[in-house]
N, C-alpha and C positions, 0 to 999 in steps of 0.2 A: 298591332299597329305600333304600341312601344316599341318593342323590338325591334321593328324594321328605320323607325327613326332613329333608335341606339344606333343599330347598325350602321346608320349612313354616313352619322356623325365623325367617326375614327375617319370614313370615307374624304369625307366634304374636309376634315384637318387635314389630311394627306395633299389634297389638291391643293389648297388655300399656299401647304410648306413648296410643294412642287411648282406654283407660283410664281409662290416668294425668291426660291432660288431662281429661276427665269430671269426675272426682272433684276435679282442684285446682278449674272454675271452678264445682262445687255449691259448694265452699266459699267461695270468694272472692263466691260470690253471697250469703252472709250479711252481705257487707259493705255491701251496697248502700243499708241504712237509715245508714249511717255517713255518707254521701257530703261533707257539711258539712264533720265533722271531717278527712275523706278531704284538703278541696280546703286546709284550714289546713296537712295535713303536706305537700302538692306544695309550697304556698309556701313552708312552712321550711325545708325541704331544697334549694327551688330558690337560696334566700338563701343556705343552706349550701355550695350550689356554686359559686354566685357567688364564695363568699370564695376559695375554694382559688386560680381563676383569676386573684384582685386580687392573690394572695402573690407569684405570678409577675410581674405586670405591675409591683407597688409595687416589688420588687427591681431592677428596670428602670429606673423613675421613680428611685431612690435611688442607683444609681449612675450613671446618667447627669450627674444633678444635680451628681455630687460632678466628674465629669470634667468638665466646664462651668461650674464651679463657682460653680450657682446657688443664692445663699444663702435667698431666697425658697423657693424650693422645699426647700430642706435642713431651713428653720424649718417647714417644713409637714409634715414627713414624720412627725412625732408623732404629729400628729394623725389624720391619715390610718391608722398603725397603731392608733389608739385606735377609729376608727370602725369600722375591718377585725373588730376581736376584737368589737365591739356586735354587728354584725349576723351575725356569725356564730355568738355568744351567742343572741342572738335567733332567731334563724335552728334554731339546734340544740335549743332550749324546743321553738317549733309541734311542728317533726317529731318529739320523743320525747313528748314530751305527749301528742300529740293521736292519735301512732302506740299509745300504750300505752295510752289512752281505748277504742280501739277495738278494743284485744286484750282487756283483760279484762271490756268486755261481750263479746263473742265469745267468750269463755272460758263466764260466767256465761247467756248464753243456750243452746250447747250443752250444758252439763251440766243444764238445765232440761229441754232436751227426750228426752236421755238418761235423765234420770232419770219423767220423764212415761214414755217407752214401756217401763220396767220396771215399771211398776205395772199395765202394759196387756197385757202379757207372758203367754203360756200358762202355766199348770205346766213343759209339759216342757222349756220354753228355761232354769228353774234346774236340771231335774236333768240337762239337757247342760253345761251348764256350772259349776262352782264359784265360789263366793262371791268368791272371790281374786280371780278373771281379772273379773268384773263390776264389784268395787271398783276392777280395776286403770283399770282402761277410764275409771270417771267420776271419776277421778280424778287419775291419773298421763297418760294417753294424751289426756285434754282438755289439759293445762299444752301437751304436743307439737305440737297441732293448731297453737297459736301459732307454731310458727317454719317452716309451710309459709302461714302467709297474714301476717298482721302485721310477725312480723320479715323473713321474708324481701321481702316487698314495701317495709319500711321500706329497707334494705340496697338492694335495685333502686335505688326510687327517689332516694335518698338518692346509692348509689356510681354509678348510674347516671348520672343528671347532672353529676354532679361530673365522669366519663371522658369522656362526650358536649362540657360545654365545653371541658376539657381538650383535646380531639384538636380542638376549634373553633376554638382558641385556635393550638394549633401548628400546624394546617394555615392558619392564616393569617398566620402566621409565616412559613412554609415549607413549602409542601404538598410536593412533589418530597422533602423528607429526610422530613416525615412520612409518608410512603406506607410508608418501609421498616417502623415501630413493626407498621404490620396486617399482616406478612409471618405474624409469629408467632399470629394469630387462629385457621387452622385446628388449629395444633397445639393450643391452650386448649381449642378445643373437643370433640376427640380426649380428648384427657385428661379432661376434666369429664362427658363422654358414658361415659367407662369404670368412673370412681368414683363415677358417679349408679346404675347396675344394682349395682353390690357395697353402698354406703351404702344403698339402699332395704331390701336382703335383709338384712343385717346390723339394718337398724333394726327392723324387722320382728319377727326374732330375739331384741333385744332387749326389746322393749316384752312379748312372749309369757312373754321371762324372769322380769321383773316382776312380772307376774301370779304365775308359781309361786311368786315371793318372799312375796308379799301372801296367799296363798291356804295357805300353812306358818303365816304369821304366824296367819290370822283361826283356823284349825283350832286352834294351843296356845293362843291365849287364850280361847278361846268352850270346850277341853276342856281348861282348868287343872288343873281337879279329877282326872280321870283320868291327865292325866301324871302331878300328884305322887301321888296312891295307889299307879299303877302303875310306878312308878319311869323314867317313858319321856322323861327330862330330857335323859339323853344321845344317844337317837332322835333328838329333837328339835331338839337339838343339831345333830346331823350332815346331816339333812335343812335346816335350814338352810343350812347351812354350805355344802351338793354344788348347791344353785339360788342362793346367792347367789354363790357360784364360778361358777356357769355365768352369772351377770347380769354377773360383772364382766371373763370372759374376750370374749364376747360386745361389750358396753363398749369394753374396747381392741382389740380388732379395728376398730370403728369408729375409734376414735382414732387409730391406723395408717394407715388410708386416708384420713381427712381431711389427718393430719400429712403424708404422701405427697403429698396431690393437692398440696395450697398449695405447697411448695417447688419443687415439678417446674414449679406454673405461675409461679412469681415468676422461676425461672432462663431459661425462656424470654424475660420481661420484660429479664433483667437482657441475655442475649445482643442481643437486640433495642437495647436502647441503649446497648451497647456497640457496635456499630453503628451506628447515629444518630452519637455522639459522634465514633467514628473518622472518619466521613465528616465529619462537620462542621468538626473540626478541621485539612481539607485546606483550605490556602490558597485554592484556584480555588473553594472552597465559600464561606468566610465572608468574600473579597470584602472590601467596605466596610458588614460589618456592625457595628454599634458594638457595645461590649465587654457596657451593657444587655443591647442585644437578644439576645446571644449566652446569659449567665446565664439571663436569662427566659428563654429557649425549653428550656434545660438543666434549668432548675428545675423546670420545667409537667413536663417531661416527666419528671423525676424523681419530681415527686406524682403519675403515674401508675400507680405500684406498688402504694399504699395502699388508691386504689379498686378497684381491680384482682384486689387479695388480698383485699380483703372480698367482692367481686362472686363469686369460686371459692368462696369459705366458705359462700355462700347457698345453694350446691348440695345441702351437706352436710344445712342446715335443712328445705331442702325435702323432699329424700328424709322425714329422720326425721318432720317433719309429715304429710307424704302417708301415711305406713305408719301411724301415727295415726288418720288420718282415715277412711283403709278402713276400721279396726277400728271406729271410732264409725260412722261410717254402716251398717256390717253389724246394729250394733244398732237402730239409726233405723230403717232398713227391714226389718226384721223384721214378721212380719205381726201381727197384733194377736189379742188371744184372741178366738177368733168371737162376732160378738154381733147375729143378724140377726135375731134374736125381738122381735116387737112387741109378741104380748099383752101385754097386764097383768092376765090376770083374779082375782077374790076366790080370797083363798090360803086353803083350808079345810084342807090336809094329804093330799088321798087321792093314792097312788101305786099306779102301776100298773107292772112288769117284765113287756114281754110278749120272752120269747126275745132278750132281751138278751145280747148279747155283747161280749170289748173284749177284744182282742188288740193287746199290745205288741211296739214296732217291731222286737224279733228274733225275732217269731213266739210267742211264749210266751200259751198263752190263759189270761187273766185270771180273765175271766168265760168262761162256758159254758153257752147257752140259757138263760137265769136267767129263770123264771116265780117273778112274786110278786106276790099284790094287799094294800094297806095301805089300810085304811079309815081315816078323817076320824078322830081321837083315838084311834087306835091304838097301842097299846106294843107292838113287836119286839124282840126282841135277837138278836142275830148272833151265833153262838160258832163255834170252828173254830180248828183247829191255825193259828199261824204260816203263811200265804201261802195259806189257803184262797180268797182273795178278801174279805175281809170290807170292808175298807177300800176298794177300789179300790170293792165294790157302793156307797159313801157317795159315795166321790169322784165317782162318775157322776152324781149324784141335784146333786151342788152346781157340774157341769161342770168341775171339775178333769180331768177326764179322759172323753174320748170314745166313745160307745159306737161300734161299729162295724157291729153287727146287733143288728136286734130294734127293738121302740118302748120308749122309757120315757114315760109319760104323768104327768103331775101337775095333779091337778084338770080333766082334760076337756082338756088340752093336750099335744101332741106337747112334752117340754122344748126342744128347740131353737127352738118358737116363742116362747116367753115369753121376756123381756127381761129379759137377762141380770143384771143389779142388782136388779131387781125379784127377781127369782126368790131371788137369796141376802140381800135385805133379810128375804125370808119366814124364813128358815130362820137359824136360831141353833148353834153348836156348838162343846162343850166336846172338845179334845183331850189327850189321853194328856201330848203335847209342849206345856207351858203355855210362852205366847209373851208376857212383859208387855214394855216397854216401860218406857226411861229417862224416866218422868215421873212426877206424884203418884199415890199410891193412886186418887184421885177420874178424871183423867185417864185410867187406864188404864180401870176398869169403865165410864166411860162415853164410850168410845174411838169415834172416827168418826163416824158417823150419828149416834152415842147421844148426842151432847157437847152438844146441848141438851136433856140431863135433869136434870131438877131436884134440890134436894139432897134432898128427900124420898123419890123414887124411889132414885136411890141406893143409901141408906143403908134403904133396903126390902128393895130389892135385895142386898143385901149382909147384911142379919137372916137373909133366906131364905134363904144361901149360907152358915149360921152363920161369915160373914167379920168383922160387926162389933166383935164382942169386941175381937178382936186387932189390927184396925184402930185403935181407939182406944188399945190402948196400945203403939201406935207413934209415935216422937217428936212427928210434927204432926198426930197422925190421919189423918184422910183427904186433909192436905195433904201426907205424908211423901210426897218422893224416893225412889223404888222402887231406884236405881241398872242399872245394865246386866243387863236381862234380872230385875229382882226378884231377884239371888242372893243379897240379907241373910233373905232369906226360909225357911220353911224349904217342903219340898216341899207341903205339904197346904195349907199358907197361898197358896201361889202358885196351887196348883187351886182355893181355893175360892174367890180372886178371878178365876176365868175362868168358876166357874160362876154369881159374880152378876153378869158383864159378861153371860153368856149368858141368865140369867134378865131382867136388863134390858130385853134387846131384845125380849121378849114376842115370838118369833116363834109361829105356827101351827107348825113342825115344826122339832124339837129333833134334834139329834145329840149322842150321851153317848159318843164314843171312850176306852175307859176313866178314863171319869170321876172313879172314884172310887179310882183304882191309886196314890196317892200318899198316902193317908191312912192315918193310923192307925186301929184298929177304931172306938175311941170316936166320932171325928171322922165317920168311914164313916156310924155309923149316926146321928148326926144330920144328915149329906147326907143320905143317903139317903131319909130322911122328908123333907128337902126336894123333893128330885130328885120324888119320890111325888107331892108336893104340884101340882110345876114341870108332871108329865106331864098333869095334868089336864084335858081338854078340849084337848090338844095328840097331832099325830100323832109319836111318838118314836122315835126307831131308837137300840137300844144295843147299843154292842158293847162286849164282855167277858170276861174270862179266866176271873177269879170268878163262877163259875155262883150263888154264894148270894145275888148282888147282883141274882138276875134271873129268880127261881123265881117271882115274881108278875107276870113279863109277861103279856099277851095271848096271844103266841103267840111261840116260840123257835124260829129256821131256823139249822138244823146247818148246816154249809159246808163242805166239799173239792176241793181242787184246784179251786176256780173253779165247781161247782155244789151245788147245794143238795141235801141229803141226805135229810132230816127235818126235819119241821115240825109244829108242836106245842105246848099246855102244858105245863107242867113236868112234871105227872101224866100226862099222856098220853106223852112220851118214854118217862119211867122204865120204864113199863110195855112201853114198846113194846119194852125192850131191847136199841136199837139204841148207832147211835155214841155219842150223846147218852148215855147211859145209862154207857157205856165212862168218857168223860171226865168225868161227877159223880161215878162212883166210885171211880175215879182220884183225884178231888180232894180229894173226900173220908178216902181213906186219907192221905193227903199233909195236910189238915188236922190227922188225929187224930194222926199221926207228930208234929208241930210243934208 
């Protein structure tokens, strides 16, 4: 059994590198529109390497000059350093310029398409995941992606060049003393191969940290109001405080082993030329070398440290970018919400539930055989304890969620044939959980599709959601800044601009999710006579707590535990005496109590 898990080991590292290379050259293939800029930072850095090699050679040229003492040359040596610092000036502009041109479009193109496949996203990939860990990702973990492709390849190519002439340079010096400097090569590579698997998982870990960090933050400010009512300041507090502790032990862990790798590999460096040096400084070595050539070759190879220790550093970049970049690409490839429906046909309202069911992924049924047929201008309402299914029967109707058995049919079609936009351009709905948006009053009611409606509409729309009143006296009217999520608002003002966004959209088939649950009585019942007005010649499905907002449907379908109980007018429940009957008189006591 050892053995065969030994064996698999070498395996599973094999795939794990097979990978890794995958994943760096999807990314590096973003850079391919860059190539232009690409070929400006080879030349600046190849300029940049250039110089390092000329500090060696001009120290050479400068004291030779002075031992021969040629004045010609001594007057020239000014200038020569003045041209050395130009183009190495120049030289260092291309490569961070045109290297940082091409990070932060690469930054700005991934978070484009990042943010594109969340809008393309099922339902159930937000409620796998929290708002935190998704803010963290297009956020924090794009800035990452940059130092596995841009910086690190700036670094390559930049220290790369620069070691490549450098060992160009001394091996033509001295090949025979410089053969000893590559003695130390396999040990670097040992080393950088050990602190590449620890910096991947460590960054990994940290970037996940993050997200908790971001994900505590978005939860106390989006629930302000219940921390300070509930006193939950010092919760809040300390749940902070245990994930930003674990972001920052996390953190220095990495900083540990970066700080490790660099000096282990610079002492290698330092043995190695000390080495070099000893030999060198053996008479039967340096010969009739002049005192020059001897400095220069001392020097080169003394600038061989810098790139050297930057060249180890890029290790650390890489890792963290690659850990990065899995995490953005898991979201890139993520499948998309299905959408293989062609139809388009005339959206009249009629729905059909034949034996529908929807069972959630730890087995839990939803739904349960759900027969239901909804004529063309029909008013339903749906009541039912907490978790009878009511929502989830809505959610299926607008594919947020998938049924699994049975047909649902809308207007003569299977729903998965009809196309998917098309299908919820039909369909309008006001929720429980009103959603505005940091823009003006006008902005929000006629949000998305709607934003080429007129201000006549509108302001229609918004009489019949009695929203206008108090819209005008809000500071700019219908141009006031809502702020984040409408909170200067008060609760019945923020639903009744979601029910003239919803009235707006003039769909054939309404969803009322308690609609009317945020309002005062007064306010209730001139909704309501709207809502009256809204249902007219529309197929409507309400769902409701308050049975008194719904004694004039059509027809009322009781709900339990995921199936349908009773169905019925108001007058025909009462009488029938059942659940229905339970829960008005229920409500009713509880009205006349309060």
């Amino acid at each position: 059994m050892n053995k065969a898990k030994d064996a698999s080991q070498p395996n599973a590292s094999q795939s794990d590198a097979k990978s890794d290379l995958q994943v760096y050259f999807r990314l590096l293939s973003y850079l391919k529109v860059y190539w232009k800029a690409g070929i400006l930072v080879l030349i600046g850095f190849a300029i940049n390497a250039a110089t390092e090699v000329s500090i060696a050679q001009l120290i050479k040229y400068i004291i030779d000059a002075i031992n021969t003492a040629d004045q010609s040359a001594k007057n020239l040596f000014p200038v020569l350093v003045i041209l050395l610092f130009f183009f190495r000036g120049l030289g260092s502009f291309l490569g961070n310029y045109f290297s940082a041109l091409i990070s932060r479009n690469l930054v700005f193109t991934l978070r484009q398409q990042i943010f594109d496949k969340l809008l393309k996203l099922p339902t159930a990939y937000y409620l796998n995941n929290s708002s935190g860990h998704i803010t963290a990702k297009i956020i924090y973990n794009v800035e990452q992606v940059t130092a596995a492709s841009t910086e690190s390849l700036k670094t390559i190519v930049r220290d790369g060049l620069t070691v490549i002439l450098l060992l160009g340079y001394l091996f033509y010096m001295n090949w025979r003393l410089s053969l000893t400097i590559l003695i130390i090569a396999p040990l670097i590579a040992l080393v950088i191969r050990k602190a590449a698997k620890r910096m991947r998982r460590l960054s990994t870990q940290l970037q996940n940290s993050m997200g908790d960090v971001s994900h505590v933050v978005q939860e106390a400010v989006n629930g302000y109001s219940v921390v300070k009512s509930f006193g939950g300041q010092a919760y809040e507090k300390q749940r902070f405080h245990r994930y930003s502790l674990e972001n920052l032990k996390k953190g220095l862990k990495l900083v540990v082993v970066v700080s490790i790798n660099t000096p282990l590999v610079q002492l290698f460096m330092a043995i190695a030329m000390s080495i070099v040096i000893w030999i060198a400084l053996r008479p039967q070595i340096i010969g009739d070398t002049s005192a020059g050539e001897f400095v220069a070759y001392i020097t080169a190879a003394g600038l061989l440290s810098k790139p050297v220790k930057a060249l180890t550093d890029v290790n650390e970049k890489i890792q963290r970018g690659l850990a990065a970049t899995k995490s953005i690409f898991d979201v890139i490839d993520q499948a998309d919400e299905p959408n293989l429906g062609q139809f388009k046909p005339p959206m009249s309202g009629q729905i059909q539930f034949n034996q529908v069911g929807v069972t959630y992924p730890d087995g839990t049924k939803a739904l349960d055989q759900i027969n239901l047929q909804i004529e063309s201008g029909e008013t339903i309402a749906l009541v039912g304890r907490s978790g009878a299914g009511k929502s989830t029967l809505v959610n299926t109707l607008l594919r947020y969620q998938t049924h699994q058995e049975g047909q649902l049919i809308v207007d003569g079609h299977e729903i998965e044939d009809i196309e998917l936009n098309y299908l919820r351009h039909h369909i309008a709905m006001v929720n429980q959980q009103v959603i505005l948006f940091d823009r003006t009053v006008r902005e929000n009611i006629a949000y998305g599709e709607l934003a080429d409606a007129t201000e006549e509409q509108i302001i229609a729309a918004s009489k019949a959601a009695y929203a206008h009143d108090f819209i005008m006296e809000l500071p700019k009217g219908y141009d006031t800044n809502l702020g984040a999520n409408g909170l200067n608002l008060s609760g019945g003002q923020r639903q009744r601009l979601a029910i003239a966004r919803a009235m707006l959209k003039n769909a054939p088939i309404l969803i009322l999710d308690e609609a009317t649950s945020a309002l005062d009585n007064q306010s209730e019942h001139y909704i309501q006579q709207a809502l009256d007005q809204a249902m007219q010649g529309r197929t409507t499905i309400v769902i409701a707590h308050r049975l008194s907002t719904i004694e004039n449907a059509d027809r009322i379908v009781v709900m339990d535990h995921g199936q349908i109980i009773e169905v019925g007018n108001h007058q025909e429940l009462l009488d029938k005496q059942g659940e229905y009957a339970k829960l008005y008189q229920r409500q009713f006591h509880l009205d006349d109590e309060s």
